[in-house]
Each structure stands twice: as C-alpha cells, then as structure tokens.
C-alpha positions as CSV (number, residue, x, y, z in Angstrom):
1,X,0.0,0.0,0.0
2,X,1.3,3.4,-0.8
3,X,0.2,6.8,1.6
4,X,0.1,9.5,0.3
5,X,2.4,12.4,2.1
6,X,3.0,16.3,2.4
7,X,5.1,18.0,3.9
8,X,5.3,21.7,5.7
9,X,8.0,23.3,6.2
10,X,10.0,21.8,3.1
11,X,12.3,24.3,2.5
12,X,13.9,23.9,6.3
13,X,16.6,21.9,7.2
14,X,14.2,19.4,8.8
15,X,12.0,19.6,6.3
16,X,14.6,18.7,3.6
17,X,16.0,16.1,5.8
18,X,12.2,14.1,6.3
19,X,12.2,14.6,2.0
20,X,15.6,13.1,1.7
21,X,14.4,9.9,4.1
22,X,11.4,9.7,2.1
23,X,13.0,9.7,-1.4
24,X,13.4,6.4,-1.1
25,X,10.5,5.0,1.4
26,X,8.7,2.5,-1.0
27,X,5.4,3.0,0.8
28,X,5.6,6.8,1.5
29,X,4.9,8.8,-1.4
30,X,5.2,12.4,-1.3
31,X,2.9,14.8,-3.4
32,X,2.9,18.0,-1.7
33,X,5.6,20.0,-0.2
34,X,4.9,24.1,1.5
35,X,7.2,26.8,2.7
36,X,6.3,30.4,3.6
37,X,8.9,32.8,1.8
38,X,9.5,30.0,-0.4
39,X,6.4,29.5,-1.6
40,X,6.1,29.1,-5.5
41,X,9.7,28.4,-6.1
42,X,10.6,24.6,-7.3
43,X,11.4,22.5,-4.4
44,X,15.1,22.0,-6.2
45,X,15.7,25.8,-6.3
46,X,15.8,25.7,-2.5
47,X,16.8,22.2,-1.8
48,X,19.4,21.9,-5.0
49,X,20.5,18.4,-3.4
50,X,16.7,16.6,-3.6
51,X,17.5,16.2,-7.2
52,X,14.5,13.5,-7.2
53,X,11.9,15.7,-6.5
54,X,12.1,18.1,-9.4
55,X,8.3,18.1,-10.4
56,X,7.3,19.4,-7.1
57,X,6.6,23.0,-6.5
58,X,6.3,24.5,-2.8
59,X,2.9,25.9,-2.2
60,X,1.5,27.8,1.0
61,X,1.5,25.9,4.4
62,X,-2.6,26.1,4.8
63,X,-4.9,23.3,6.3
64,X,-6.5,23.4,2.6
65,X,-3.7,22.6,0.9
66,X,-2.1,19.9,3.8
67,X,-5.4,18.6,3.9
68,X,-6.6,15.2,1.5
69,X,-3.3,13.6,2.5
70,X,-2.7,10.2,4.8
71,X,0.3,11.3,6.3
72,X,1.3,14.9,7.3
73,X,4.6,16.1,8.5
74,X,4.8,19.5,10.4
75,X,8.4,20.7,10.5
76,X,7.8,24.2,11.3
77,X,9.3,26.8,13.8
78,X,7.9,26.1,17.5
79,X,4.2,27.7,18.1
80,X,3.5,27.3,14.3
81,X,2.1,23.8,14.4
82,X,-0.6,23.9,17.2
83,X,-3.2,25.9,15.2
84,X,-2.8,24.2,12.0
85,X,-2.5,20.5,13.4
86,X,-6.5,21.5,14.9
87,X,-7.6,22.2,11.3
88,X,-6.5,18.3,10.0
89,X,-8.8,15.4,10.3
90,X,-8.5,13.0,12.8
91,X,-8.3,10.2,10.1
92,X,-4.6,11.9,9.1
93,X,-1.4,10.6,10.9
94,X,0.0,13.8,11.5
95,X,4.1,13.8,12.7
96,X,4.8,17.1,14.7
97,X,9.0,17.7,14.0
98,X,8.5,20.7,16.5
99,X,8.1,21.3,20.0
100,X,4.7,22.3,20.7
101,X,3.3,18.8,21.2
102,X,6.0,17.1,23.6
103,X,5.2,18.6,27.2
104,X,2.4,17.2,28.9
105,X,3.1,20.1,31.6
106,X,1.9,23.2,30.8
107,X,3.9,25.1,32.7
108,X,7.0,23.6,31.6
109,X,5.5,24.9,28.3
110,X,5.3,28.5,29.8
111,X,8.3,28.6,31.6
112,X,10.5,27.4,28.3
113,X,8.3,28.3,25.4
114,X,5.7,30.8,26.0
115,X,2.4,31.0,23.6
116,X,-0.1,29.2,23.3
117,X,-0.2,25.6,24.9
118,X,-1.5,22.7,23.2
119,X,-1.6,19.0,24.6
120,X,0.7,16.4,24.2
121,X,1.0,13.8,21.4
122,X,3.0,10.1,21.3
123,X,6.0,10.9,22.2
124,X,8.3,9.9,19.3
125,X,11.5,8.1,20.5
126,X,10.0,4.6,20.0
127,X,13.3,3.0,21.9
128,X,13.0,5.1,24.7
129,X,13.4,2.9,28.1
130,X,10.0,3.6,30.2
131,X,9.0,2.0,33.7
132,X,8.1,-1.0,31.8
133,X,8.7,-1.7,28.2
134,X,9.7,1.0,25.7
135,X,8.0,4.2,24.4
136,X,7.4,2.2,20.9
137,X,4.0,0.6,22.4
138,X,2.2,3.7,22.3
139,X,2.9,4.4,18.8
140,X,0.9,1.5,17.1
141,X,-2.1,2.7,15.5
142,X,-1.4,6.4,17.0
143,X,-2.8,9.5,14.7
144,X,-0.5,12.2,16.4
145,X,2.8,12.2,16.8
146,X,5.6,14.2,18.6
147,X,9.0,14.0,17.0
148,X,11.8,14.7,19.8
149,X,14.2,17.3,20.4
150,X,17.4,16.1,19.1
151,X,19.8,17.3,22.2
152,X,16.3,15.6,24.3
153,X,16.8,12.2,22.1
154,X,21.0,12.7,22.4
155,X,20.7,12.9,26.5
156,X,17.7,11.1,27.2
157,X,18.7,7.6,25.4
158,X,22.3,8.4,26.8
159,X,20.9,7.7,30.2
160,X,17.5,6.2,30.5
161,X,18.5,2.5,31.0
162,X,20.3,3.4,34.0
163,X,17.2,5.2,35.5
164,X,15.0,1.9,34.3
165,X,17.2,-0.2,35.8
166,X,17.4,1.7,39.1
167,X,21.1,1.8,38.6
168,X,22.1,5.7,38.8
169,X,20.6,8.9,40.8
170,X,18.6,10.8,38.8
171,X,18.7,14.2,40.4
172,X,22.5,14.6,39.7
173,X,22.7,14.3,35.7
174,X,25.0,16.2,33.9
175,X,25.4,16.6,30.2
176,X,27.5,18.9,27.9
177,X,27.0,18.4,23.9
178,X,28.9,19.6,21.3
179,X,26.5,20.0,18.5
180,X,26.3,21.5,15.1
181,X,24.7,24.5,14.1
182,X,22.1,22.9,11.7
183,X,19.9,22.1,14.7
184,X,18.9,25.9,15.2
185,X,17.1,25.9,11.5
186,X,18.0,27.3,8.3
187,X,17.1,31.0,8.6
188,X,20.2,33.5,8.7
189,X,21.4,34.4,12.3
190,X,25.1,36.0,12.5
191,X,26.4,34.0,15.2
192,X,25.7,30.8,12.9
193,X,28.3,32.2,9.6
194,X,30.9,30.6,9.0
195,X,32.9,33.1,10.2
196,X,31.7,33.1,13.4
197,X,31.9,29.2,14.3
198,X,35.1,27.8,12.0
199,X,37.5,27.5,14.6
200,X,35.8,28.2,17.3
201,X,33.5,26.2,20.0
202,X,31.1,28.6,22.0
203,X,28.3,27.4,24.6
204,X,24.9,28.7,24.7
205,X,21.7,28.4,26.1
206,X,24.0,28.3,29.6
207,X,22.4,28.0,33.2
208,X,19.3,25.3,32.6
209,X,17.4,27.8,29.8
210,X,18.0,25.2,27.4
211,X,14.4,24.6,26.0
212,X,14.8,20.6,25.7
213,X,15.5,20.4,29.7
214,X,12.0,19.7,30.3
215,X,11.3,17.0,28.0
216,X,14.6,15.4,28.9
217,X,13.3,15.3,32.5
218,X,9.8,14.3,31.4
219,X,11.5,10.8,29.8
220,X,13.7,10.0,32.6
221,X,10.8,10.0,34.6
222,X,8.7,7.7,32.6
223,X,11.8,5.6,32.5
224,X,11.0,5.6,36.2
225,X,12.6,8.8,38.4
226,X,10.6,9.9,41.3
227,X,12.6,13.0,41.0
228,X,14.6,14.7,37.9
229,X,17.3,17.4,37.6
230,X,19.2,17.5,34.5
231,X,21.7,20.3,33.8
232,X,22.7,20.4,29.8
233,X,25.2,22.4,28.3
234,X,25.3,22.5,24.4
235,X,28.6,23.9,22.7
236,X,28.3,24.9,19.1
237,X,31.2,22.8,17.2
238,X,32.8,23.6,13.3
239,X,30.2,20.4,12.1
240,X,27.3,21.3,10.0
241,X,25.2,18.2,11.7
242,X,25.7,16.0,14.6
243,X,25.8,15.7,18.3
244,X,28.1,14.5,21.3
245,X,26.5,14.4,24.2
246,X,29.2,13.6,27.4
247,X,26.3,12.4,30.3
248,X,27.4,11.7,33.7
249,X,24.9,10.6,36.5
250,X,26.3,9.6,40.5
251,X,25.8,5.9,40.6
252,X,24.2,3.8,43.2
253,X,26.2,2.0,45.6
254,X,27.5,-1.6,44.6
255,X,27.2,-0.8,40.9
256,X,30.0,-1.9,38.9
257,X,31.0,-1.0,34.9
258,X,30.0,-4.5,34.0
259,X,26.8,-4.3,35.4
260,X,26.3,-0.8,33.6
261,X,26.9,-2.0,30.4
262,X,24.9,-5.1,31.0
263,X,22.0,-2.8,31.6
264,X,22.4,-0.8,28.9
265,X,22.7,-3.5,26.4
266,X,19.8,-5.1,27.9
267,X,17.5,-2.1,27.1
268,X,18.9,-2.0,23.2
269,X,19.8,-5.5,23.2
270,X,16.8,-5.2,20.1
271,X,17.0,-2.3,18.4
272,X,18.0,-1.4,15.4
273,X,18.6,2.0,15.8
274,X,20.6,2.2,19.7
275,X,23.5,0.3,19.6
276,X,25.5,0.5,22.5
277,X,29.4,0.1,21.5
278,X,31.4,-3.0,23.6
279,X,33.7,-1.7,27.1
280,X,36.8,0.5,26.0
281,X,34.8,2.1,22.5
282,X,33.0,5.6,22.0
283,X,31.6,6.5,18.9
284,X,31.8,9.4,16.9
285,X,29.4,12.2,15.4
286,X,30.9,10.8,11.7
287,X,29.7,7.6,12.3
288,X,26.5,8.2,12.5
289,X,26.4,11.2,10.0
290,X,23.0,10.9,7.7
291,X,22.1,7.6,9.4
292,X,18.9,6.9,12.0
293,X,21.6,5.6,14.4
294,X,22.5,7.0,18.3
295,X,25.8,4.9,19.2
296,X,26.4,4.9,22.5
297,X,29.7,3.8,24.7
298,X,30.0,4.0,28.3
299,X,32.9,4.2,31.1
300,X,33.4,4.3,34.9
301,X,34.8,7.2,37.0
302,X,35.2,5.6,39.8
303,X,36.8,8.4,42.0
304,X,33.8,10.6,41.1
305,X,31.1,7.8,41.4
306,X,29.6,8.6,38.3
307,X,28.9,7.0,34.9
308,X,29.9,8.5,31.7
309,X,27.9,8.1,28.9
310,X,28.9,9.3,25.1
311,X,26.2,9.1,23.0
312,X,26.2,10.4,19.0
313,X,23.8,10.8,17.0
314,X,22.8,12.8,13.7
315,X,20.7,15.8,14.9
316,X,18.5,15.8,11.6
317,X,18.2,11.8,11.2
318,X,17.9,10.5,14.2
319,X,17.5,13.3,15.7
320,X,14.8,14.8,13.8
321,X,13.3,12.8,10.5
322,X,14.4,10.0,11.2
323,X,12.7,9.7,14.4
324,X,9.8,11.1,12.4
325,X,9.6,8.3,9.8
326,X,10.6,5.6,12.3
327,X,7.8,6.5,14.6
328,X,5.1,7.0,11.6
329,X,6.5,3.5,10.2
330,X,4.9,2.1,13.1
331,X,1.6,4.0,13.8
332,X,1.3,2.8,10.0
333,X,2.2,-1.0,10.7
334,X,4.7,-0.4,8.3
335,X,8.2,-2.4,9.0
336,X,9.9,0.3,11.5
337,X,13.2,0.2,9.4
338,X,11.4,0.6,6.2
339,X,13.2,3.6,4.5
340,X,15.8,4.0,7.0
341,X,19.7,3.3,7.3
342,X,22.3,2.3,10.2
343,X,25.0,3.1,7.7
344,X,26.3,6.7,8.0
345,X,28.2,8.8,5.9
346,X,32.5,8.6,5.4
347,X,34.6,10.0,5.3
C-alpha cells in the first residue's frame, strides 16, 4: 500500500532532511511539499541536493492545501504547528517535528516556550526505556505524533537505562553536547556564519534555559525517576550536523561498569537504531552522520562515582526525520526500518 504524504515546512533543514528519508521509502509517497517565503519556487531551487523531486513545487502551508493527504509532516518553527494540526482530520497521521506537542506540563511549556499551549502527542522516540517496556508501544495505531528534540533524544537515550534499571541517581545528571549548528534551523542568524563558528567552539543556552530540559526530565521520569534534575550544556562545534553528548549521573552504591553495560545492552539488546558500543569504544558524530543511528559507549569514573555516557547521534536523522519516519512506520504498521539506514556517511 502506498500513503500519500506532504510535507510543511519543506524548504527547512528538517523539512529537507524528512524529504531526503522519504526519497526512497517505498510505501511513503510524497505529493505536496509548502514553505512560507519559499512558496512558489521549485522545491530544487531551494533544496538543490533533492535532485529526485524536481516536479514538485512549494505551495502555501494552509490546512487546505495539507489537507486530502494520509500522512502529514509539520516541521515548522515552535508555536507554528498547534493551530494548523487542529484544522487536519482525525483520520490523518500527523508527525509534529516541532516542540509544541512534547510537554504534557503546561507550565513547563510557559516557563520554556511561552504562547499558546496545546496537549501532548505520542511521544516519538520509540526506543525510549520507560517503567516498563519501551516508548514504541504507544505508537501503534497512533494518529498524532511528537517527534523529539534532538539534544532531548541525544541525553535522554544516553541515560534512560540506567534510571529503568534503578542503577544511577537521577537528580544529579549532567550533560554537555557539542553540537552543530544545523539544529537551530536554516534561517540567517550572525552567530551561525561561517565566520563566526570555523575555529571556534562557544556554549549557549548556559544556566538550565536550554528549551529541551524539560522534555529530557519528562522521559527519565517515565523511564522511572521519582525526582529529575538535568543540567545540559550544548557547545556549538565547526560540524554542519551531529551531536556529542558527554552524560554523567552519580551511581548507586555496589554498581559496577559490568553491570552498567549489562544494563544498557539489555535495554537496546533489540533495536535497530541504539547500539550500544562493547567496554573501551566511543563513537563518533561521523559515524552516525545521515544515518537513524544514536551509538552509545560508556565508562566508569570511579573516583567521582559517576557513569559517563557518550552518546552520537545525527541531529536531523535520528534526531529529527528520522525519528519522524521511524515513529510513523509504526503508527502505519509499516516495518519500522522501512526507508531508513544504520549506515552513516565517510569520510
């Protein structure tokens, strides 16, 4: 069976990352693509390297026009997604790649967003460790999805097992990521130029402003905290895409690094997508570059009593899209690798 897809938002990094996924999803056919500037420019004018969609021309991003299709993908600016998402029928599977469906806490919302709040979707991390089981039970059959925050997905499947598994202390977690300045969108902001970030490294969002805080804290406690606090500290890297995301967490007493790494190759033991590298390896953002993988390796500090967790992942594949398309593969009852790859891109 073939479903018929649009997308809004095309002409965004997201956006253009979902098409590129799709290109060759042999049960995901996409027939409408919208921007807002972009609108009535060819899709390749703006997205030169989506050399397979040349036909397609980028309309308005109206309920009208998103409207008639089975699947819909909204990868818009947070706040833009709410309003229009209301106007599609219930009968549409409709994949949010922005924040405003992920909190289930309103004032989370206010205190990191602002605007309008608007209820929570399936969450969209289908290997994310919960109490019991994973977050990919909730997806079957769903008609709303939330894609994740990639720094959320980066820290959150970095450290989860250990929460589920009662292993670590949950209200001392701390994660610095180096990430790459694709993840802030595809609209012109000086501090992003290439001028500004080639050989340099500069943190931001510093202090616990960092908008994906609350929906990291919101998995680790479906994973099974009674209490959260995460402080994350992203540093803008010289990569165009990517993330490394250095976790640490106080562990419990008795825990050894076998029984860590036991744990967390229990949790991923079967996925596809999480693979969690043997004792003595950490991966690298270029091994997961344009792939739907998050590698993870993990070490001891025994002096400090604290795992550390390096997690990398691909902040538009698995971080974004191909979270997306993973997550809508199985509301659909489509295999969940279907149009995906663990094989990134070298050198």
């Amino acid at each position: 069976m073939t479903y018929s897809v649009a997308i809004a938002g095309a002409s965004g990094y997201a956006g253009g990352e979902v098409l590129r996924l799709l290109a060759g999803h042999p049960e995901l056919e996409v027939r409408t693509v919208t921007a807002h500037s972009n609108a009535g420019q060819r899709l390749i004018d703006v997205q030169p390297h989506l050399r397979s969609y040349g036909d397609l021309v980028l309309q308005d991003t109206t309920a009208e026009i998103l409207s008639g299709h089975d699947v819909v993908f909204l990868a818009l600016p947070h706040g833009s997604s709410g309003a229009l998402a209301a106007q599609l029928s219930a009968d549409t599977l409709v994949i949010d790649c922005g924040a405003d469906h992920r909190l289930e806490d309103k004032e989370d919302w206010d205190a990191f967003y602002g605007g309008e709040f608007n209820s929570a979707w399936t969450y969209g991390i289908p290997e994310l460790p919960l109490s019991t089981g994973s977050q990919r039970e909730f997806l079957a059959g769903t008609k709303r999805i939330a894609a994740p925050g990639c720094n959320a997905s980066a820290i959150s499947l970095a450290i989860a097992p250990g929460v589920q598994a009662d292993l670590i202390d949950a209200v001392d977690i701390v994660s610095v990521l180096s990430v790459g300045p694709s993840g802030a969108g595809k609209s012109l902001k000086v501090d992003l130029l290439a001028s500004e970030i080639m050989g340099s490294a500069s943190a931001y969002a510093v202090g616990g402003v960092h908008r994906h805080t609350p929906e990291i804290a919101q998995n680790l406690r479906k994973a099974g905290a009674a209490e959260v606090s995460v402080s994350m500290t992203p540093v803008l890297v010289p990569m165009s895409r990517g993330i490394l995301a250095t976790t640490t967490a106080r562990i419990k007493p008795g825990v050894t690094l076998e029984k860590l790494h036991a744990a967390w190759s229990a949790a991923y033991a079967n996925e596809p997508f999480v693979q969690v590298l043997p004792l003595g390896q950490f991966p690298r953002t270029a091994d997961t570059v344009g792939a739907n993988t998050c590698l993870i390796g993990l070490a001891l500090d025994e002096n400090a009593g604290r795992v550390v967790v390096i997690s990398a992942l691909d902040n538009l594949t698995k971080g974004t899209a191909g979270a997306a398309i993973q997550s809508a593969n199985i509301a659909l009852g489509i295999p969940e690798t279907t149009g995906l790859t663990t094989n990134g891109v070298a050198p």
